[in-house]
Structures are given as C-alpha cells and as structure tokens.
C-alpha positions in Angstrom: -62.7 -176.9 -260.8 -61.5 -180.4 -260.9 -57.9 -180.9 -262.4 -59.9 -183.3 -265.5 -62.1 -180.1 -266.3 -58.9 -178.1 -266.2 -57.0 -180.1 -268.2 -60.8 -180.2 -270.8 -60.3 -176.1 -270.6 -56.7 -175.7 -271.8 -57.4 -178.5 -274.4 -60.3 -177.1 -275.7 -58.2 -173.6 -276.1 -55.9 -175.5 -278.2 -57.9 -176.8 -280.1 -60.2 -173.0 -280.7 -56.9 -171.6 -281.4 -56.2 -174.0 -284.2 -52.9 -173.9 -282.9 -50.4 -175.4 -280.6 -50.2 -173.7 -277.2 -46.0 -173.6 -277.3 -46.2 -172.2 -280.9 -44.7 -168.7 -280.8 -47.8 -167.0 -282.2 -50.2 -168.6 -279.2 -49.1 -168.5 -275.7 -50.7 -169.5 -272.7 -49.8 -167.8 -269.5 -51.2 -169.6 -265.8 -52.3 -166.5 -264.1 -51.8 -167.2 -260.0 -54.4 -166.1 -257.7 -53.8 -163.3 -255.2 -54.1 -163.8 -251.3 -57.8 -162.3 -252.4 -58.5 -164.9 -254.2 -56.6 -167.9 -253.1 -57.6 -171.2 -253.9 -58.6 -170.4 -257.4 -57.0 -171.1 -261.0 -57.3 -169.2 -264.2 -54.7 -169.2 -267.9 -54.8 -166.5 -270.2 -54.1 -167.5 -274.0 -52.6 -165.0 -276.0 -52.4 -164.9 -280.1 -51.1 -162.6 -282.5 -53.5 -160.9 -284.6 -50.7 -158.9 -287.0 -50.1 -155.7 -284.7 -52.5 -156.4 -281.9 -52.4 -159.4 -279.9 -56.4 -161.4 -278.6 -56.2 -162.8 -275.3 -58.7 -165.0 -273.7 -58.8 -165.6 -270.5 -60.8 -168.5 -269.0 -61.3 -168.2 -264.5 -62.0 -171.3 -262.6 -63.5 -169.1 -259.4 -63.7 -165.7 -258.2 -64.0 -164.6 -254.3 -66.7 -165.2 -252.5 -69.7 -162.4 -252.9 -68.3 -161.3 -256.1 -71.5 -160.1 -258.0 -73.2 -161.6 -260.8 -73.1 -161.6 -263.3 -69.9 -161.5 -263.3 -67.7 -158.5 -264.5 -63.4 -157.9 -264.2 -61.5 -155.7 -265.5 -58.1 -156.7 -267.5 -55.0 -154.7 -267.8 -51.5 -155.2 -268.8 -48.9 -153.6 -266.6 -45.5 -152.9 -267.1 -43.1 -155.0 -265.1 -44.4 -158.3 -263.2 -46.1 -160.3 -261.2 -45.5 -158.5 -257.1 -43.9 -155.4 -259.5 -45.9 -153.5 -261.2 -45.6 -150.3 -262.2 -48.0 -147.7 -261.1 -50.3 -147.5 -264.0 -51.2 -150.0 -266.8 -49.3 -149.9 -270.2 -53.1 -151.3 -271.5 -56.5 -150.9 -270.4 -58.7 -153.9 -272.0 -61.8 -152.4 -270.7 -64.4 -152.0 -273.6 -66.6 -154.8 -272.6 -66.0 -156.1 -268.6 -69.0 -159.3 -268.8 -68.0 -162.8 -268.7 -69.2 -165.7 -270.1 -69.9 -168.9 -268.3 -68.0 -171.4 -269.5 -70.1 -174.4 -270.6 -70.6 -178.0 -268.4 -68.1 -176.2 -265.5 -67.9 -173.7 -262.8 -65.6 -171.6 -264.3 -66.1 -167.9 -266.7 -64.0 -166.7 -270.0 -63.9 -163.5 -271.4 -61.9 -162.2 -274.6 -60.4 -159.2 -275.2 -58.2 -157.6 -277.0 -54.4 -155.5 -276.6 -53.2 -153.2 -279.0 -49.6 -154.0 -279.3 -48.3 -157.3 -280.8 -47.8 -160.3 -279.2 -43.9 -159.8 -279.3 -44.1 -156.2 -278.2 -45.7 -158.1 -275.4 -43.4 -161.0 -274.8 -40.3 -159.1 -275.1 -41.4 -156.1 -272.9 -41.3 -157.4 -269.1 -45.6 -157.1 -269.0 -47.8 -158.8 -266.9 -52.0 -159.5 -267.2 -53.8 -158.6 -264.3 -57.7 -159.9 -263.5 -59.2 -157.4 -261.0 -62.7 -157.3 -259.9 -65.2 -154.5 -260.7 -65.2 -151.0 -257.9 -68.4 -152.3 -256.7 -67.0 -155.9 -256.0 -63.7 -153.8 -254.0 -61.6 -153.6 -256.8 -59.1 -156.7 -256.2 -56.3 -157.7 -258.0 -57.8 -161.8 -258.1 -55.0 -162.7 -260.7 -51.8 -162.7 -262.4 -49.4 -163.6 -264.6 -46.2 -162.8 -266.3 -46.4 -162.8 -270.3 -43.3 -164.6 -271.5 
C-alpha cells in the first residue's frame, strides 16, 4: 500500500469517526507486523461507545497464501506488544470476515470490546490480528492501546 493511500485510509477514519483521531474518546493505535507478516502495515481506531469501546481495524496486507476471503481473528490481551499474557482479556470473535477496502489493496473489519475505552487505555492491553487455524493461526499484528 503506497504511503498516499495510507495517509487516504487514516484520513478517511477521521473523517467516519466524526472525530479527531488525538481526541480522548477516538484513538488510533499502528498495529506492527510480526516476523510472519513483515512488510505489511495496519491501525486500529478505537472509540468509546458508553461502556464498550468499537474498534476498527483497517490491514494493508496479510501473508502470502492466506485464504480468501479473508478471515482474522482479534483479541485483546493483557499486557503488550512481545508480553502477553497467556490468554486474552477479550475475544472479538462473533463475525471473523473482512471487507475489502474500496480503490486499495488493503481489508477492514469492525468489531466490538466490551469494556470502555478507558478501561482499555488505562489497563496495559494490547490488540492482536491473528489469522484463521486453517491459515496456521499467526499472530500478523499488534499494537499497544494507549
């Protein structure tokens, strides 16, 4: 994904959030691609919704032979990035397709966490990307929520 479609995609969530992205109740989090997945980008953007908190997550590439169309799994784990704990504090599972996002290369999916966004913030979490069982079950990305 070129950096000008990038820089389209984080605008454009901006601008669907109705929001700034440094306003405390919208934060966007780069999520860094795992030695699985290197070479890619992806940002999650999360919101609060009163006590549950939407996150969209928008994925500019996924390894190659991943299935399509394409399904991942999102979780957020206590601790961070190259620290997580054992099992995730949130499973975000309900619906695993993503949608392509239109005029690039690159997918979003929403979903949706059942604590608040400054539960989240304030509580040492991470998001995690992972690909489906079938595709090996890789962590392809993360990020710290700050």
């Amino acid at each position: 994904m070129s950096n000008l479609t990038w820089l389209a995609l984080t605008l454009a969530v901006g601008v669907a959030t109705g929001c700034a992205t440094t306003d405390r109740q919208v934060v966007s989090i780069p999520l860094e691609a795992t030695p699985q997945n290197a070479g890619h980008i992806a940002q999650a953007t999360l919101a609060a919704v009163g006590e549950r908190t939407s996150i969209s997550v928008f994925i500019g590439g996924v390894p190659l032979g991943t299935t399509r169309p394409l399904r991942l799994y999102t979780y957020i784990y206590p601790g961070s990035c190259g620290r997580l704990a054992a099992k995730p504090a949130f499973d975000m599972n309900n619906t695993v397709v993503t949608q392509r996002w239109s005029g690039t290369t690159g997918w979003w999916l929403s979903k949706s966490a059942p604590a608040s966004l400054d539960q989240l913030r304030s509580g040492g979490y991470a998001i995690v990307v992972r690909t489906t069982p079938a595709d090996g079950n890789r962590d392809i990305f993360c990020g710290n929520i700050t």
